[in-house]
C-alpha positions in Angstrom: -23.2 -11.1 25.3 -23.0 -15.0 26.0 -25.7 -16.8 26.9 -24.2 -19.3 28.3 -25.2 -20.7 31.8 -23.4 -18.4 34.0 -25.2 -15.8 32.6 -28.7 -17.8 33.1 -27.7 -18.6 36.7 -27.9 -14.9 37.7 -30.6 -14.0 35.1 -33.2 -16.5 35.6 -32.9 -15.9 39.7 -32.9 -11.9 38.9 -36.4 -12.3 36.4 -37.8 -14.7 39.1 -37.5 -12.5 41.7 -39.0 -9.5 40.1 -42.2 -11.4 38.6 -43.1 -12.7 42.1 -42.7 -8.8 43.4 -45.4 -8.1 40.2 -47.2 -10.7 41.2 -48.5 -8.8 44.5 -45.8 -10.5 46.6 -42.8 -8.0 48.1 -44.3 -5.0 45.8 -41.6 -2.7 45.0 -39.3 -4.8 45.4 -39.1 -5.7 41.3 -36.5 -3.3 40.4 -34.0 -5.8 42.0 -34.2 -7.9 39.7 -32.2 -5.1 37.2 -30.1 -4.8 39.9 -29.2 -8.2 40.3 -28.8 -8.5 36.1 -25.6 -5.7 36.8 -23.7 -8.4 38.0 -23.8 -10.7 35.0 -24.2 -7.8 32.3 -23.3 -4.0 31.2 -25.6 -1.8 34.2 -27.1 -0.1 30.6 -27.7 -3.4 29.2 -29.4 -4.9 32.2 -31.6 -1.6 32.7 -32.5 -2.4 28.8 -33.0 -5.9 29.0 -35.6 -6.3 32.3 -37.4 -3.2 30.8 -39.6 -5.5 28.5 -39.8 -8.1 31.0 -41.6 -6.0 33.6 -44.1 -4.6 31.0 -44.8 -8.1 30.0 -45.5 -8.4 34.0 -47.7 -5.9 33.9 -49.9 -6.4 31.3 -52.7 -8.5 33.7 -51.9 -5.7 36.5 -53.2 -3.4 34.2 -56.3 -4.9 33.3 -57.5 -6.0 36.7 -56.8 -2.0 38.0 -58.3 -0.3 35.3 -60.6 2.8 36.0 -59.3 2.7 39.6 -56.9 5.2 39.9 -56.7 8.7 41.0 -56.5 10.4 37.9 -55.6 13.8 39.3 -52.8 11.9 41.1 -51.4 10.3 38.8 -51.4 12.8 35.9 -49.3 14.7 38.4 -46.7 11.6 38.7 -46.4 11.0 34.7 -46.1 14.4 33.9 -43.7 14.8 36.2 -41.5 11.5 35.2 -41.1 12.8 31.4 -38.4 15.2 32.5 -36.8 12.7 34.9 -36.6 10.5 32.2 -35.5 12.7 29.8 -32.6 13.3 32.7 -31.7 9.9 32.6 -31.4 9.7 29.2 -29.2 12.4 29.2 -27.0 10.5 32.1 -26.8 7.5 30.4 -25.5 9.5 26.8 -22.9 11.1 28.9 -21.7 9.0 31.6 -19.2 6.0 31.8 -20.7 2.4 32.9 -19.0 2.7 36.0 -20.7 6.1 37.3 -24.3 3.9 36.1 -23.0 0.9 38.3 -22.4 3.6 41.2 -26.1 4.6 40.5 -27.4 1.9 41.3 -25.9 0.4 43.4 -26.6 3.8 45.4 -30.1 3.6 44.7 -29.7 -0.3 46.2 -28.6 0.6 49.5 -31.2 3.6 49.3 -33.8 1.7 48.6 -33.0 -0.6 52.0 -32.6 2.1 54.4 -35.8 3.7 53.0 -37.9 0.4 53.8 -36.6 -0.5 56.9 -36.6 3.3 57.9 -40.5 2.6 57.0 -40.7 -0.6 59.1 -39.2 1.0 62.3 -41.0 4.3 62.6 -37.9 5.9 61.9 -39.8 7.7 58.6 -43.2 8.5 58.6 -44.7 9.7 56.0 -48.0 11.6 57.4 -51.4 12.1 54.5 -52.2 16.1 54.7 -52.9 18.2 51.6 -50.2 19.0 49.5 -49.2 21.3 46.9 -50.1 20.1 42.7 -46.2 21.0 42.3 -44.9 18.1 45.2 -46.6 15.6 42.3 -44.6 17.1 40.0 -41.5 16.9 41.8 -42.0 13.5 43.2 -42.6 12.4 39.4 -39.7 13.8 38.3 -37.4 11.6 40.7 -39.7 8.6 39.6 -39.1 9.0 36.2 -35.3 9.4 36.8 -34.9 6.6 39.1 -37.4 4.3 36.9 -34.7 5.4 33.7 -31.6 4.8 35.9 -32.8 1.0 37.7 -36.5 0.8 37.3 -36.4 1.7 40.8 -39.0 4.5 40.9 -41.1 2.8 43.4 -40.3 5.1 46.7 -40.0 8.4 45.2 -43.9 7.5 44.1 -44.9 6.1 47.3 -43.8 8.7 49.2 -46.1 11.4 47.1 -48.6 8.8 47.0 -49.1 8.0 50.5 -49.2 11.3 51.5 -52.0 12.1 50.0 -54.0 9.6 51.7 -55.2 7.4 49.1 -57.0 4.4 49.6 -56.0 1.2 49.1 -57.2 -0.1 46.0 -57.0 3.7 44.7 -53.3 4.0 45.9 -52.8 0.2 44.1 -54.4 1.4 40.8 -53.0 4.5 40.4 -49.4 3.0 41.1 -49.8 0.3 38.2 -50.9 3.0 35.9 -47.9 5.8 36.0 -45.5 2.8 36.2 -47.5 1.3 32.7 -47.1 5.0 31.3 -43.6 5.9 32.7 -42.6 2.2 31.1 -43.9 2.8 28.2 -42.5 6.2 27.4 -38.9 4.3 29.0 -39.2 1.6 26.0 -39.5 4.7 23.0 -36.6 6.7 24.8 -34.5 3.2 25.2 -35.6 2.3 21.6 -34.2 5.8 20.1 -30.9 5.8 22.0 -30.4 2.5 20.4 -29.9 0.6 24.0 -32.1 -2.2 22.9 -29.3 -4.3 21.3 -30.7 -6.9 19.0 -28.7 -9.8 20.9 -31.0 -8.8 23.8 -34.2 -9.9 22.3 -33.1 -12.9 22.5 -32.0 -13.4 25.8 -35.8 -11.2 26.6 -37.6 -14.0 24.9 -35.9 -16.8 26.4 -36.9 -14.9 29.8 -40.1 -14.3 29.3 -41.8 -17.5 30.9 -39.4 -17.1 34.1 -40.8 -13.9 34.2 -44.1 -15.4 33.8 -43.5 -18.1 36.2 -42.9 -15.8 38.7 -45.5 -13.5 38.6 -47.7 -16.7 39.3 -45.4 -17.8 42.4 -46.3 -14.3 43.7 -49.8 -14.4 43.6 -49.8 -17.6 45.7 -46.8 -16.5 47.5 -49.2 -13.4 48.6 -51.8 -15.6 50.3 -50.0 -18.0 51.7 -46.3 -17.2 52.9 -45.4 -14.2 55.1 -44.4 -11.4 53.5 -41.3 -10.5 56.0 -39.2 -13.3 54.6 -39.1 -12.1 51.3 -38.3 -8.6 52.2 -35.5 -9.7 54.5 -34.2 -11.9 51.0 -34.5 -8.9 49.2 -32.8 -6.4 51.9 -29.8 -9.2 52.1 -29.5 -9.5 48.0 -29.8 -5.7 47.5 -27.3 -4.9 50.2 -24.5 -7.4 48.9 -25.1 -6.3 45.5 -25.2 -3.3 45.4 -22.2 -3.1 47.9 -20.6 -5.1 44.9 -21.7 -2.8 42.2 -20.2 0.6 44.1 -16.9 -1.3 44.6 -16.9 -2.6 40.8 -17.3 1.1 40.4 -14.9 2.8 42.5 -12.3 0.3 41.8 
């Protein structure tokens, strides 16, 4: 891996991006950023290398939600993901980089037509009671998705805000499973040997974008409207991972 700046000319916009979604602004929307790096590196590398940058990014979340959450909730979500990340490991053993660019470029497009689905009325996700074993399930996908792309956001939302959470509970208890399922991400990563050591270097060089942006989202949250940057981000996830599938398939 070069870096050299046609790789910093995709990274540094990909790192932006996802701190100002950690930073409060287009939240959810941070897993692009990996998505994004798959143009400029290996999918497995670029899953590898934002996965220290966004725990980096959440280190102040985590402190300003603690004690917040809905513990029963979220037990259900991080019990849940270990198995969905155990499947993802297994994917990534077994798989060819192509079938991982496929992946995510699929969960890309998914990702879009779940949001805008959202935004229209099209989905609607109603709060009622639901079963301990819906938690489960819906951790299960998050963990897998959150292996494959870091792009476990939806599957958790849509357990989440069924449950009819409120907001600061539904806030907290998001930034904790995605602290845990992270965490648990980095020690399966570390043991199947995908953080290269030429990485770390490229991480560290990284980290203050990352930084940087999670401060442009915190202003970017009070004062610009939020609809722009989602419209950005449905534009770059669409082309990309419209890219990635045909890198794939061809």
């Amino acid at each position: 891996m070069d870096l050299d700046v046609s790789f910093y000319l995709i990274a540094a916009p990909a790192v932006l991006f996802a701190g100002i979604s950690k930073g409060g602004f287009g939240g959810g929307a941070a897993f692009a950023g990996s998505t994004l790096l798959a143009l400029a590196l290996e999918p497995v590398q670029a899953v590898a290398m934002m996965l220290p940058l966004l725990m980096v990014m959440d280190l102040a979340a985590v402190r300003s939600y603690w004690g917040k959450w809905s513990p029963e909730h979220g037990r259900r979500l991080i019990l849940g993901g270990l198995p969905g990340i155990a499947a993802g490991a297994v994917l990534f053993a077994v798989v060819s980089a192509d079938v991982v660019r496929l992946l995510i470029g699929a969960v890309a497009l998914g990702f879009v037509a779940y949001r805008i689905a959202l935004s229209r009325g099209v989905l609607v996700l109603p709060t009622r009671e639901v079963a301990p074993v819906e938690g489960y399930f819906w951790g299960a996908m998050t963990g897998f998705t959150s292996f494959v792309s870091h792009a476990g956001g939806p599957p958790s939302a849509v357990y989440l805000l069924r449950v009819g959470l409120d907001k600061l509970t539904y806030q907290s208890t998001t930034v904790m499973v995605f602290w845990a399922v992270n965490a648990s991400k980095m020690v399966v990563y570390l043991a199947m040997g995908l953080m290269l050591p030429q990485l770390w270097l490229a991480i560290l060089t990284l980290v203050p974008v990352g930084l940087l942006g999670v401060a442009l989202g915190v202003w970017a949250h009070k004062v610009v409207p939020e609809k722009l940057f989602f419209q950005v981000t449905y534009v770059l996830l669409t082309a990309t991972g419209v890219k990635l599938i045909f890198d794939a398939l061809t």
